[in-house]
C-alpha positions as a Markdown table, in Angstrom:
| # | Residue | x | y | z |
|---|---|---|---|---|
| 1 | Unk | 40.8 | -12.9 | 24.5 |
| 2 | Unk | 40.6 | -12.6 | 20.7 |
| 3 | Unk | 39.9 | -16.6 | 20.7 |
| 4 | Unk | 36.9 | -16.3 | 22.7 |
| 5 | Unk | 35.7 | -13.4 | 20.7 |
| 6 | Unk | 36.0 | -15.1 | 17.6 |
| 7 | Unk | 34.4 | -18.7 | 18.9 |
| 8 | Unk | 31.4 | -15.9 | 20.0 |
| 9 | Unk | 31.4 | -14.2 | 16.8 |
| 10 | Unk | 31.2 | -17.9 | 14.8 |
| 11 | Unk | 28.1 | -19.4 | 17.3 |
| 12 | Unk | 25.8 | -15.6 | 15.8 |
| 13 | Unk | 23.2 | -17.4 | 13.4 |
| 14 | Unk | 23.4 | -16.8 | 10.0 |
| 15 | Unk | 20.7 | -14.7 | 8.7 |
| 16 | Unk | 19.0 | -15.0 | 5.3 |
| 17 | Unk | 18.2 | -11.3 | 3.7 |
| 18 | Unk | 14.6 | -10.3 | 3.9 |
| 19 | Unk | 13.7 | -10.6 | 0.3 |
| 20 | Unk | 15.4 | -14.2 | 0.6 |
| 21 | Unk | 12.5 | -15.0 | 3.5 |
| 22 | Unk | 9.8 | -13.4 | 1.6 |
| 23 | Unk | 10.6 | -15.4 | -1.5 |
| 24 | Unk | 11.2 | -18.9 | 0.1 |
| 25 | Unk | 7.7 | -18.1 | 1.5 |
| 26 | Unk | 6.4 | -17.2 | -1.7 |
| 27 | Unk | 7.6 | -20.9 | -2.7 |
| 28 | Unk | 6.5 | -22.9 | -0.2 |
| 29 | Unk | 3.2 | -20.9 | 0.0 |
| 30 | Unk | 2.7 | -21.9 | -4.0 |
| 31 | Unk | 3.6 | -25.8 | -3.2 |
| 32 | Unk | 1.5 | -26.4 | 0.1 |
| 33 | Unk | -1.7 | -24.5 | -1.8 |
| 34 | Unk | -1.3 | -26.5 | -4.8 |
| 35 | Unk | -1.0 | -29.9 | -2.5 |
| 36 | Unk | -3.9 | -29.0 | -0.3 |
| 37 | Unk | -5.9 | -27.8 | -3.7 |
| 38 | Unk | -5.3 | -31.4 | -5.8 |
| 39 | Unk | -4.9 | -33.4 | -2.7 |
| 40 | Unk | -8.1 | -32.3 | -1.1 |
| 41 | Unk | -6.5 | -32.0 | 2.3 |
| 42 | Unk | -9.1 | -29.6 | 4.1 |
| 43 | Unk | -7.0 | -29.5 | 7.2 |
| 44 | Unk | -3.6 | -28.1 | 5.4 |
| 45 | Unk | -6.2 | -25.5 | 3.9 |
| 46 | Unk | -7.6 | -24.4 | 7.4 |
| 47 | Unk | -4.2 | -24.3 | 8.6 |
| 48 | Unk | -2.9 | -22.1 | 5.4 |
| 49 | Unk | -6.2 | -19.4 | 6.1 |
| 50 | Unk | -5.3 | -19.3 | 10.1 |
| 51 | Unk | -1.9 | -18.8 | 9.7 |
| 52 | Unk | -2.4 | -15.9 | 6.6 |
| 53 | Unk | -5.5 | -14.4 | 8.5 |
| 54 | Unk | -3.6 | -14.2 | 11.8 |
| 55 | Unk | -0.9 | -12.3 | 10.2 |
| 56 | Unk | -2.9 | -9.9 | 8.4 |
| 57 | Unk | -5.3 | -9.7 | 11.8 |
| 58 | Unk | -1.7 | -8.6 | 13.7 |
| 59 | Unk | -1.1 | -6.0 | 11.1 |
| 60 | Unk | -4.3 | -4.6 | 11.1 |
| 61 | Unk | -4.4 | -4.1 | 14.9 |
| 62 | Unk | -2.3 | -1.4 | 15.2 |
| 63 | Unk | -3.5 | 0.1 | 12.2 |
| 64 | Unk | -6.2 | 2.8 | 14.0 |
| 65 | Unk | -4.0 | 3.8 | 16.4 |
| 66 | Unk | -0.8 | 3.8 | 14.8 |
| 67 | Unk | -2.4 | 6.1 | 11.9 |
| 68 | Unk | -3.7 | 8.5 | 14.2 |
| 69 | Unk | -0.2 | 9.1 | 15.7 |
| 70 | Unk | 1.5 | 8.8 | 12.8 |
| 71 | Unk | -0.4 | 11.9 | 11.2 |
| 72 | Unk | -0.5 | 13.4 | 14.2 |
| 73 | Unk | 3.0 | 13.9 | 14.8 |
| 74 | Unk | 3.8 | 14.1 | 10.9 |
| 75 | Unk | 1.8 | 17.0 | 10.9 |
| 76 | Unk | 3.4 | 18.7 | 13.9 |
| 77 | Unk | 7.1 | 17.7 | 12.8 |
| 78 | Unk | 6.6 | 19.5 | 9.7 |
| 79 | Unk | 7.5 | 22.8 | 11.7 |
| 80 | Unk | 10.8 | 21.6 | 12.2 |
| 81 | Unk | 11.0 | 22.0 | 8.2 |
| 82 | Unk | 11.6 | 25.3 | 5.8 |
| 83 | Unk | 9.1 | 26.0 | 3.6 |
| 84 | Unk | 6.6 | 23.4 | 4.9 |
| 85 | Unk | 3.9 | 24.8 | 3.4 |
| 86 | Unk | 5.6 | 24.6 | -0.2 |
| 87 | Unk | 6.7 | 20.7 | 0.6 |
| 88 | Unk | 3.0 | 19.8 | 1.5 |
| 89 | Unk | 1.4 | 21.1 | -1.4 |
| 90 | Unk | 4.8 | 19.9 | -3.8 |
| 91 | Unk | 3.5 | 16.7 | -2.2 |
| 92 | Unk | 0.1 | 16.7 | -3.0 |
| 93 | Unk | 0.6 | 18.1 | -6.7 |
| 94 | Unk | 3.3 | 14.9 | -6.8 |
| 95 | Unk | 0.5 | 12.3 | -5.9 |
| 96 | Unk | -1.8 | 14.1 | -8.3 |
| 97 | Unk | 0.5 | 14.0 | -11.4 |
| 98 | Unk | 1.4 | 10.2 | -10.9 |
| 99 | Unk | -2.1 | 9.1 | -10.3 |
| 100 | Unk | -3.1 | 10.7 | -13.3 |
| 101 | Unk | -0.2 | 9.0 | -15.6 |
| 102 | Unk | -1.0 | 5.5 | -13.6 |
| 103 | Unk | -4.8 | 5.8 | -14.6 |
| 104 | Unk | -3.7 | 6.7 | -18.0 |
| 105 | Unk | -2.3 | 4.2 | -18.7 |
| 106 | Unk | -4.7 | 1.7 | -17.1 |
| 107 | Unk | -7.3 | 3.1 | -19.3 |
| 108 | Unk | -4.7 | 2.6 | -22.8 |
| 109 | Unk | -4.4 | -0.7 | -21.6 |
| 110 | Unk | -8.3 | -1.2 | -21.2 |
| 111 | Unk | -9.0 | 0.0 | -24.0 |
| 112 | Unk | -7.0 | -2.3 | -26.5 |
| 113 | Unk | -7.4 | -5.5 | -24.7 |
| 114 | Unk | -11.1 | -5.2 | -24.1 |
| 115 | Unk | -10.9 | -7.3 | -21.1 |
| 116 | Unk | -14.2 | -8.2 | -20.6 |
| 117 | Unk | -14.4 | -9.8 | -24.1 |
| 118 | Unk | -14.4 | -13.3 | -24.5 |
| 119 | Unk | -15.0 | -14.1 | -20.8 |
| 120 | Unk | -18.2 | -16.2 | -20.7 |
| 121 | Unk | -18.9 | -14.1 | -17.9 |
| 122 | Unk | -22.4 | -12.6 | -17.8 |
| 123 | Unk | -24.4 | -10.2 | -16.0 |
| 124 | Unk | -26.2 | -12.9 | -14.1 |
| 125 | Unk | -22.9 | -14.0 | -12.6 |
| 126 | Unk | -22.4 | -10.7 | -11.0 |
| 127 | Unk | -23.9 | -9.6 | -7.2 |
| 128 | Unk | -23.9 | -6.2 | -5.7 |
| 129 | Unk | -21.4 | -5.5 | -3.3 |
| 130 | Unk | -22.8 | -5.2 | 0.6 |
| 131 | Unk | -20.9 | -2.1 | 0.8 |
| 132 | Unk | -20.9 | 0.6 | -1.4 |
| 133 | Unk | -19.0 | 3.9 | -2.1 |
| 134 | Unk | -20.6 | 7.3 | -3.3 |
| 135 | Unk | -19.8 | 10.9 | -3.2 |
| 136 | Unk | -22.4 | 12.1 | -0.5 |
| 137 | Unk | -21.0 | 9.2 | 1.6 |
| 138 | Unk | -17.4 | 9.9 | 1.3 |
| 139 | Unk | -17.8 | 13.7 | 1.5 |
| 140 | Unk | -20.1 | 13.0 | 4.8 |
| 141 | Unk | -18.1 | 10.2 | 6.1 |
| 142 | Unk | -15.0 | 12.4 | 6.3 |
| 143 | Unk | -16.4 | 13.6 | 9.5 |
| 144 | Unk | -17.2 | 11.4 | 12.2 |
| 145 | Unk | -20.2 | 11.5 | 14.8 |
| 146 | Unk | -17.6 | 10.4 | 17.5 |
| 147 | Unk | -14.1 | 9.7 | 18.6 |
| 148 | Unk | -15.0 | 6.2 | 19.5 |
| 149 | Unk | -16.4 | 4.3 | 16.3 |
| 150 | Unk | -13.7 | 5.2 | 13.5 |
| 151 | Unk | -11.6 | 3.4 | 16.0 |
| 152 | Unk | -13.7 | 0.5 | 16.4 |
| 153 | Unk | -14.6 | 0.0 | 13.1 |
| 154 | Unk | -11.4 | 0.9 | 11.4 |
| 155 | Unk | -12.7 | 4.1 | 9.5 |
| 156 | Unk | -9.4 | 5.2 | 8.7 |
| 157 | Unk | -10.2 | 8.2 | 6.8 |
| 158 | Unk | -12.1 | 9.6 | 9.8 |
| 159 | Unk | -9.3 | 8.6 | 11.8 |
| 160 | Unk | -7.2 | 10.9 | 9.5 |
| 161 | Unk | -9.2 | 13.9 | 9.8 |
| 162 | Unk | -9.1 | 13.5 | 13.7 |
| 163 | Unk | -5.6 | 13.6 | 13.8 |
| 164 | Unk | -5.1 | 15.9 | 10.9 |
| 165 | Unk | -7.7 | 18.4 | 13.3 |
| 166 | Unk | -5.5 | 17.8 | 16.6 |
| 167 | Unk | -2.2 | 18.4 | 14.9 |
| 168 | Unk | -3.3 | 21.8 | 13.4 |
| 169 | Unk | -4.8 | 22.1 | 16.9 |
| 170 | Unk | -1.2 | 21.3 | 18.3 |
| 171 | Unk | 0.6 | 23.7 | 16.0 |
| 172 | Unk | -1.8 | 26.6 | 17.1 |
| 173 | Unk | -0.9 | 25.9 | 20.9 |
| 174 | Unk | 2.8 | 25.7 | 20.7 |
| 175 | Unk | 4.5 | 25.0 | 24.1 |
| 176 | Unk | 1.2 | 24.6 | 25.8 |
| 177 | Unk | 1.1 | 21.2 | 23.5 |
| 178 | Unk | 4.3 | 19.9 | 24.1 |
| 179 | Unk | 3.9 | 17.4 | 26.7 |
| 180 | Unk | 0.6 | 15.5 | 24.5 |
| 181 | Unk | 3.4 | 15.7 | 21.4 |
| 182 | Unk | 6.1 | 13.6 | 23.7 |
| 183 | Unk | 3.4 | 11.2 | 24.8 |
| 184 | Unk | 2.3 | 10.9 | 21.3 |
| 185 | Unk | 5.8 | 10.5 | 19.4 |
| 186 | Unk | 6.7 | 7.7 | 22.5 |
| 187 | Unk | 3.4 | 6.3 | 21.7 |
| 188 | Unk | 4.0 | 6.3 | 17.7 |
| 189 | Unk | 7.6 | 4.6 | 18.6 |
| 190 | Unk | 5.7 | 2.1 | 20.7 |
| 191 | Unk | 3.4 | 0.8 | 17.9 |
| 192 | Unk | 5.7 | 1.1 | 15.0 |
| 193 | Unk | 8.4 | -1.1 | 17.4 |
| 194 | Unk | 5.3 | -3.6 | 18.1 |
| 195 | Unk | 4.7 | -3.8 | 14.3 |
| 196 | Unk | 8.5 | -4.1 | 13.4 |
| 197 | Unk | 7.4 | -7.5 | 15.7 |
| 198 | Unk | 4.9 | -8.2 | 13.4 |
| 199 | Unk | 6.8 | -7.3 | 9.8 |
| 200 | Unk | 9.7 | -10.0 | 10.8 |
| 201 | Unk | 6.9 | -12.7 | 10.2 |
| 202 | Unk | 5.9 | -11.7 | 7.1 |
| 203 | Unk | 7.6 | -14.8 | 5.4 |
| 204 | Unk | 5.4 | -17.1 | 7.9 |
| 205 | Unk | 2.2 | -15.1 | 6.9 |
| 206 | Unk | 3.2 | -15.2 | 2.9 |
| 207 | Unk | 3.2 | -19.4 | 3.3 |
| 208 | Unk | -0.4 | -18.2 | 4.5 |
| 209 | Unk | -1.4 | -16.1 | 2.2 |
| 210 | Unk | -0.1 | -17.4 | -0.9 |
| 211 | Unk | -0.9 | -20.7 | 0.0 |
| 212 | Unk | -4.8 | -20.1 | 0.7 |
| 213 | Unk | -5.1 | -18.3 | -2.6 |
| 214 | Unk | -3.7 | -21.2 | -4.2 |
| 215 | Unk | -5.8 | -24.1 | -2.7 |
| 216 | Unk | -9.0 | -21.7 | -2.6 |
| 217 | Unk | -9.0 | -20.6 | -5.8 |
| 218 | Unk | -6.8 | -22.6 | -8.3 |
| 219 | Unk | -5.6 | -22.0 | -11.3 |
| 220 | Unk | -9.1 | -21.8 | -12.9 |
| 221 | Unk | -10.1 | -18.9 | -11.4 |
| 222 | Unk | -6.9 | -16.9 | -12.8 |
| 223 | Unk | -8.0 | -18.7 | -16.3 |
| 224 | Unk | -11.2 | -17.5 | -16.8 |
| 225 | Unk | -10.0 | -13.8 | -15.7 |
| 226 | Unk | -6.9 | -13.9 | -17.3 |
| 227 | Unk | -6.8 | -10.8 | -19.7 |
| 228 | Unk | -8.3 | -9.1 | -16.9 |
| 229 | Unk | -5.5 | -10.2 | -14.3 |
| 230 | Unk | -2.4 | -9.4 | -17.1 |
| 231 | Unk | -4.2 | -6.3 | -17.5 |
| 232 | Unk | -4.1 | -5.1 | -14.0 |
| 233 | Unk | -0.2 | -6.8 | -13.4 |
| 234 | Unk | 0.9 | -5.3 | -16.8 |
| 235 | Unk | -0.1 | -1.9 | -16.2 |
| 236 | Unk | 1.5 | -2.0 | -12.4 |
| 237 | Unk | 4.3 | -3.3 | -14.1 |
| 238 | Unk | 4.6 | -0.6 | -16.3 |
| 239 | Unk | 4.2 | 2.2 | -13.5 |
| 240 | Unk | 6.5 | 0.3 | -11.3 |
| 241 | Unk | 9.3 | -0.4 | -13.4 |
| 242 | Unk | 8.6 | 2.3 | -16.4 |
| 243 | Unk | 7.1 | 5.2 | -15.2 |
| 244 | Unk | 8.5 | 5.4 | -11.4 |
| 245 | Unk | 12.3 | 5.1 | -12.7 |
| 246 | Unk | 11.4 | 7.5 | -15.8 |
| 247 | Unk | 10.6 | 10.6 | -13.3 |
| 248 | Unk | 13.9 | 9.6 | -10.9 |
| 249 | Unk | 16.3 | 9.4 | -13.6 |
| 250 | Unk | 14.6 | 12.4 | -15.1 |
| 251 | Unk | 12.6 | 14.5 | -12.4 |
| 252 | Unk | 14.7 | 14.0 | -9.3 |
| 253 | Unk | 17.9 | 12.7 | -11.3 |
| 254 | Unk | 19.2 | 10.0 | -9.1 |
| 255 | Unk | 19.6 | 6.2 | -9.7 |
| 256 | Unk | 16.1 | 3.9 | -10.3 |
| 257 | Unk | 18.5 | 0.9 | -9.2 |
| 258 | Unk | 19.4 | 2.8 | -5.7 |
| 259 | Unk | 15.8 | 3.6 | -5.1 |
| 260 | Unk | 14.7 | -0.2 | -5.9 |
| 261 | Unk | 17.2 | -1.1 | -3.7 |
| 262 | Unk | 16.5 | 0.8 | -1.0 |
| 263 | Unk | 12.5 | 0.5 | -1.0 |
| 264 | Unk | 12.5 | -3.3 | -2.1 |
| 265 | Unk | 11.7 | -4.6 | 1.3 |
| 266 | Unk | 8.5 | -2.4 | 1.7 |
| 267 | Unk | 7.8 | -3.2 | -1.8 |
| 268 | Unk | 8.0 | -7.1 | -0.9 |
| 269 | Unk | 5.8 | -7.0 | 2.4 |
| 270 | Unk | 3.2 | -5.0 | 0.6 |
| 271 | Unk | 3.1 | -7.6 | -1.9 |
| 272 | Unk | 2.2 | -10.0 | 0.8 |
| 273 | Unk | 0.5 | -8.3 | 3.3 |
| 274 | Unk | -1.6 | -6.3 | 0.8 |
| 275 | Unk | -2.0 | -3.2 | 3.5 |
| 276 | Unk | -0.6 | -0.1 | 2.9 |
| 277 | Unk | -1.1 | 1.3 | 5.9 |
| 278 | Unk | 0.8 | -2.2 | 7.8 |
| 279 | Unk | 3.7 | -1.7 | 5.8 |
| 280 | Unk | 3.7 | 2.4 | 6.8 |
| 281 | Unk | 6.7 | 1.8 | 9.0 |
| 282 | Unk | 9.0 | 0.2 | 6.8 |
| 283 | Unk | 8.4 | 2.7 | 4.1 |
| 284 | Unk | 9.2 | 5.2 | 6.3 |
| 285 | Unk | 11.9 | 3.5 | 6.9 |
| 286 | Unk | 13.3 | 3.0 | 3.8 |
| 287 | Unk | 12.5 | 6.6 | 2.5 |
| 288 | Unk | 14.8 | 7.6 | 5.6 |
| 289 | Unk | 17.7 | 5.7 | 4.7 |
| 290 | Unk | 17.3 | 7.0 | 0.9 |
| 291 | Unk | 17.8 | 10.2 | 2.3 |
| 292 | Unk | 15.0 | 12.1 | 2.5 |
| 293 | Unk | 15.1 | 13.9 | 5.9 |
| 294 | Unk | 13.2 | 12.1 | 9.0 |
| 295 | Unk | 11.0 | 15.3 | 9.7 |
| 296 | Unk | 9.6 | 15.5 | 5.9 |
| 297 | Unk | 9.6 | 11.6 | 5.5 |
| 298 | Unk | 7.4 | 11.4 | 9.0 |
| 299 | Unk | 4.4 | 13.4 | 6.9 |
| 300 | Unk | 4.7 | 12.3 | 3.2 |
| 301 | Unk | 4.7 | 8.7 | 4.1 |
| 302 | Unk | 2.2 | 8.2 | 6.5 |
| 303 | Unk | 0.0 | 10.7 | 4.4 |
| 304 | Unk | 0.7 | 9.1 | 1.3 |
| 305 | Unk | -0.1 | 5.7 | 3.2 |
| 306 | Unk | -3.9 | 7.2 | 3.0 |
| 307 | Unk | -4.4 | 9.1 | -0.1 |
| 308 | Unk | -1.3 | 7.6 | -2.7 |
| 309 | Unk | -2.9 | 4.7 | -4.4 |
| 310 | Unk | -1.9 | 4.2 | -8.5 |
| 311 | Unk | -2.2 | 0.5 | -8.3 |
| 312 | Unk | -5.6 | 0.4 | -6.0 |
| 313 | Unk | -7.1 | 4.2 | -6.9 |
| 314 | Unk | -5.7 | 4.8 | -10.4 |
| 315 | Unk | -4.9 | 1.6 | -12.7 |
| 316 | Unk | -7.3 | -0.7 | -11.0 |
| 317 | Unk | -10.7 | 1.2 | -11.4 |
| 318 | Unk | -9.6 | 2.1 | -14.8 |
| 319 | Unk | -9.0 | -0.6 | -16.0 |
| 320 | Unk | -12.3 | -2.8 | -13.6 |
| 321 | Unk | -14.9 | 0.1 | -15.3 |
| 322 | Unk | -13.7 | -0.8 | -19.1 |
| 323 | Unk | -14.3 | -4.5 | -17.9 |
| 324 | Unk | -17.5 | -4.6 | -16.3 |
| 325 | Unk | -19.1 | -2.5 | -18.7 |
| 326 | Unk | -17.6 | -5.0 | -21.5 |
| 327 | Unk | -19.6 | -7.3 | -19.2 |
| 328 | Unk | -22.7 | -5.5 | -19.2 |
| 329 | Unk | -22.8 | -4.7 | -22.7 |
| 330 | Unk | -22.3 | -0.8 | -22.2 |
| 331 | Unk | -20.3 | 2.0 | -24.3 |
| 332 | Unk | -18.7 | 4.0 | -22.4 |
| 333 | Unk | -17.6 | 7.9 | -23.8 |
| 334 | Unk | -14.4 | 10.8 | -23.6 |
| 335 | Unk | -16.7 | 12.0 | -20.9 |
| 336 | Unk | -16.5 | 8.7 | -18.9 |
| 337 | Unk | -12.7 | 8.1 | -19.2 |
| 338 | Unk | -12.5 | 11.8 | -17.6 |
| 339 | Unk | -14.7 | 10.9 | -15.0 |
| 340 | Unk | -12.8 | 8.2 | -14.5 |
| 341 | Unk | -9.6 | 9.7 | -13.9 |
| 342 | Unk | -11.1 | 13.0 | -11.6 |
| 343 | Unk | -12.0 | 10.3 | -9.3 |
| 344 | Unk | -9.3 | 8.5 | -9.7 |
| 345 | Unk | -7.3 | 11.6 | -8.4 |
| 346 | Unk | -10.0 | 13.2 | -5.9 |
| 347 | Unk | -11.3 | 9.8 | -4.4 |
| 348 | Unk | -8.2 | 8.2 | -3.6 |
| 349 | Unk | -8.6 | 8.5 | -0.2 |
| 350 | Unk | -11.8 | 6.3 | 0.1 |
| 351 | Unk | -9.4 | 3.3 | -0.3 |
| 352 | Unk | -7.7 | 4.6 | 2.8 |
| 353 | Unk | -4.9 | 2.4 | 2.3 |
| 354 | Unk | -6.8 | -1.2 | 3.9 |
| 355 | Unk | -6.5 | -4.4 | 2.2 |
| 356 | Unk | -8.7 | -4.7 | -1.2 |
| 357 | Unk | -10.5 | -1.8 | -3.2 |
| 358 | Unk | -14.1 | -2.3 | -3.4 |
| 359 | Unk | -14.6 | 1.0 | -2.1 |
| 360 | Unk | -13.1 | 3.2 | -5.0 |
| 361 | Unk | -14.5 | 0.5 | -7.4 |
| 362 | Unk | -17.7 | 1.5 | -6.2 |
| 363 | Unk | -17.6 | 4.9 | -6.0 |
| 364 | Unk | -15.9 | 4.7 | -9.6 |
| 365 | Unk | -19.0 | 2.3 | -10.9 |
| 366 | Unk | -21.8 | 5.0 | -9.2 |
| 367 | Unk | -19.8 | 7.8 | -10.7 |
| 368 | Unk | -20.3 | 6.3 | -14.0 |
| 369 | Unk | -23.7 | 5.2 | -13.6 |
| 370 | Unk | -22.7 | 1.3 | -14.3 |
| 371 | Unk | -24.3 | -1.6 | -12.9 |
| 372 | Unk | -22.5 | -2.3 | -9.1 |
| 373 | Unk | -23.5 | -6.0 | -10.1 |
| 374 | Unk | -20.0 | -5.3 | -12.1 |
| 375 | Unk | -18.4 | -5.2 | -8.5 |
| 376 | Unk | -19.5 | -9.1 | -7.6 |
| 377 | Unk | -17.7 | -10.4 | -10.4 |
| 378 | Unk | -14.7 | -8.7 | -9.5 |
| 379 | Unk | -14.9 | -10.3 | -5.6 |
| 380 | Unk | -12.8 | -13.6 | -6.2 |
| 381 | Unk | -10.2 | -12.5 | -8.1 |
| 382 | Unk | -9.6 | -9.3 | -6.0 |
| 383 | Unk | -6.4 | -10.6 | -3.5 |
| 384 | Unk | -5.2 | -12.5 | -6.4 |
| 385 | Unk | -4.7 | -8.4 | -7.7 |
| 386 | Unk | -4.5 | -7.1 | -4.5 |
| 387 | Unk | -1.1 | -7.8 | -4.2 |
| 388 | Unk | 0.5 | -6.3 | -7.2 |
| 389 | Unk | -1.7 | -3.3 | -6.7 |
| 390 | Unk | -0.3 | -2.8 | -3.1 |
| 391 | Unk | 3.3 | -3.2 | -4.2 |
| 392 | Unk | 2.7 | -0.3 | -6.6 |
| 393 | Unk | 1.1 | 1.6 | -4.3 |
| 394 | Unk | 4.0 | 1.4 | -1.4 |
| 395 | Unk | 6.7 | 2.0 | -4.3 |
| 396 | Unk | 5.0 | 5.5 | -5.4 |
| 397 | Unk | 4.2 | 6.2 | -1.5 |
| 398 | Unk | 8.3 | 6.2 | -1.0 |
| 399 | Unk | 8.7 | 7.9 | -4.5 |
| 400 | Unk | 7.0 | 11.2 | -4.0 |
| 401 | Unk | 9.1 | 11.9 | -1.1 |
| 402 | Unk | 12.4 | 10.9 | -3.1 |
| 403 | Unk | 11.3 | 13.5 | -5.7 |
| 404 | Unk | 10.0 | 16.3 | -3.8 |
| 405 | Unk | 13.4 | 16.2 | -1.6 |
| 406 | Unk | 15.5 | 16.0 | -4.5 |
| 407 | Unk | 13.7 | 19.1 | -6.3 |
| 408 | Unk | 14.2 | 21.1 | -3.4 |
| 409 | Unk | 17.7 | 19.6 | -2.6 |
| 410 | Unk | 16.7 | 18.4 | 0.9 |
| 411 | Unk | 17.6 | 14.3 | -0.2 |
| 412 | Unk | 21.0 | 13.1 | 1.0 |
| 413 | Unk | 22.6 | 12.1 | -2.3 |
| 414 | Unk | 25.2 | 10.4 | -0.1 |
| 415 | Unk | 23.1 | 8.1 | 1.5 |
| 416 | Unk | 21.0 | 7.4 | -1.5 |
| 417 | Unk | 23.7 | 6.1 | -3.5 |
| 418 | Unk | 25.1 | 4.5 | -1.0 |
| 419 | Unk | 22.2 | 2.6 | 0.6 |
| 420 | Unk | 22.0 | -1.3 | 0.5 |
| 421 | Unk | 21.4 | -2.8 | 3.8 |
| 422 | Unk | 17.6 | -4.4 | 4.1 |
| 423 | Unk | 15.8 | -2.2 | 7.3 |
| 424 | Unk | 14.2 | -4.6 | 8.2 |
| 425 | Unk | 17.2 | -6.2 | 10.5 |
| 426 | Unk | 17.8 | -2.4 | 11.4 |
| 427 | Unk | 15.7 | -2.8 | 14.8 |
| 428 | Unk | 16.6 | -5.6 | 16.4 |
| 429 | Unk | 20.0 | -5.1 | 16.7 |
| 430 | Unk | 20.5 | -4.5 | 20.0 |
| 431 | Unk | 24.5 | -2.9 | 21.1 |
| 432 | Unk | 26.8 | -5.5 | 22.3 |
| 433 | Unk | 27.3 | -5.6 | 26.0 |
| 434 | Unk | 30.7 | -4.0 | 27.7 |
């Protein structure tokens, strides 16, 4: 008996970690993009978009749906929590205070590089943007003119306050809304299982990815915007890896290594999928097993998902408005680097955690009254930054949670220093037969 388990046991396949897929991906991605870019082989280059646009086109299609739930329910779970009410707004006051150090520093770094120096870019080689961010259009677009379009065209932020609206709505009715909160937690356990589906090919879709951006864009591209580029990677850099373990050694006082540990994987496949929202589940998931309890982790992720963006919302704007004015021959004043960080804090939510930024870029350039010319030159480098950005902004997304728990001594210390299992294996293991 013992023989044939063991002869069972050595025929299981042996698994590489996640990080280990994503980064052999990352490799092979780099080495077929830079074959198809110097070998001219168009087919290898078709075959490196389908492949990267497929995966992002799976992420993306439970995105509407799966946010609506997923605030939904996050907003109803919270009455299973004391002191709710202090933990949301500890939350928000956490996604302010980081979004105002991350634009800070993006404007530092701005500021002595000059990144639009020395470019040979021009005004001329700039093109306004075909869409556009403003104020009077996010403060109107908040609410929609029906249930149906934010769904079809992927208006997350309108999906947000629909589902913010029926969980308040929920919370007011009590038992009389029980039975739509079942359906909708079985629904939200639905999509995120689908998209745990999805996550487990993230190493196919980083070949993709990485590999288009190669053979589409080169090296040169990366040349002639390389202050720019170091700037943006530098001051993610810096918030990832300085700031974030600053305020958990010193804020929440637990271990940075733990908490890199822990969230890598979500880190990772928001570094390749560049979607916030797609990589929702597995930061969830990995701000659970850090300890943070399931009930407050179901609303500060999926909310931060939304509205928590340092690398898209904070250091990228910052840093895009020094260059473009650079570019445009324009001075900009105190008064301008404020304005620059009140929207960086306040407008976050425009990027509503999609691939890319152009929106808070934008609304950032209108704000300032620069040229949204500025935006066009910014177009082809964008998922080149798009990736670091995202990465930073899943890393402060499972953060907040971490310190917020910890301050009001609701994180698990236990499981926090003891986590070090990737979650992304977590659900497929399925219990061994009897």
């Amino acid at each position: 008996m013992s023989v044939s388990t063991n002869t069972k046991s050595s025929r299981l396949p042996i698994r590489a970690p996640f990080w280990a897929q994503i980064l052999a991906g990352l490799v092979l991605g780099v080495l077929l993009g830079w074959l198809a870019r110097s070998q001219d082989v168009s087919w290898l280059v078709t075959t490196l978009e389908k492949v990267g646009g497929t995966f992002i086109g799976l992420l993306k299609l439970a995105v509407a749906p799966l946010v609506f739930f997923a605030i939904l329910v996050s907003i109803t779970n919270l009455r299973k929590v004391n002191n709710a009410a202090r933990l949301a707004s500890r939350t928000l006051l956490w996604f302010m205070i980081t979004s105002l150090i991350a634009v800070a520093i993006g404007l530092v770094i701005g500021l002595v590089t000059n990144p639009g120096a020395g470019t040979g870019l021009t005004p001329a080689d700039g093109a306004a943007p075909e869409r556009t961010g403003s104020w009077i259009d996010f403060l109107t677009g908040i609410v929609p003119t029906d249930v149906i379009t934010p769904f079809t065209e992927l208006n997350v932020l309108q999906i947000v306050f629909m589902a913010a609206v029926a969980g308040i709505a929920a919370l007011q009715l009590g038992e009389k809304a029980q039975p739509i909160l079942t359906l909708s937690e079985s629904v939200l356990e639905l999509l995120q299982k689908a998209l745990w589906w999805v996550i487990r090919l993230a190493p196919l879709g980083t070949v993709g990815l990485i590999g288009n951006a190669i053979a589409t864009y080169g090296w040169d591209l990366i040349g002639k915007y390389a202050t720019f580029t170091a700037d943006i990677y530098i001051g993610c850099a810096i918030v990832l890896f300085g700031v974030y373990p600053a305020l958990l050694a010193t804020v929440a006082k637990v271990s940075p290594v733990q908490f890199f540990k822990g969230a890598w994987p979500a880190i990772q496949l928001a570094f390749v999928s560049r979607s916030s929202v797609g990589t929702m589940p597995l930061t969830q998931k990995v701000t659970e097993r850090l300890g943070v309890p399931k009930e407050y982790a179901s609303f500060a992720v999926p909310f931060g998902a939304t509205t928590k963006m340092d690398g898209c919302a904070a250091i990228y704007p910052a840093i895009a408005a020094i260059f473009v004015a650079q570019i445009f021959d324009i001075q900009l004043g105190i008064g301008d680097y404020l304005l620059i960080a009140f929207v960086s804090v306040v407008g976050s939510a425009a990027t509503a955690g999609l691939t890319g930024a152009t929106v808070m870029l934008t609304l950032t350039l209108s704000t300032l009254g620069l040229p949204m010319e500025g935006v066009g030159l910014l177009l082809a480098i964008d998922p080149i930054l798009d990736m670091i950005r995202t990465a930073t902004n899943v890393a402060g997304q499972a953060l907040v949670p971490v310190v917020v728990a910890a301050r009001e001594n609701l994180l698990d210390r236990d499981a926090y220093d003891s986590v070090h299992a990737s979650p992304v294996e977590e659900p497929d293991r399925v219990p061994a037969a009897a």
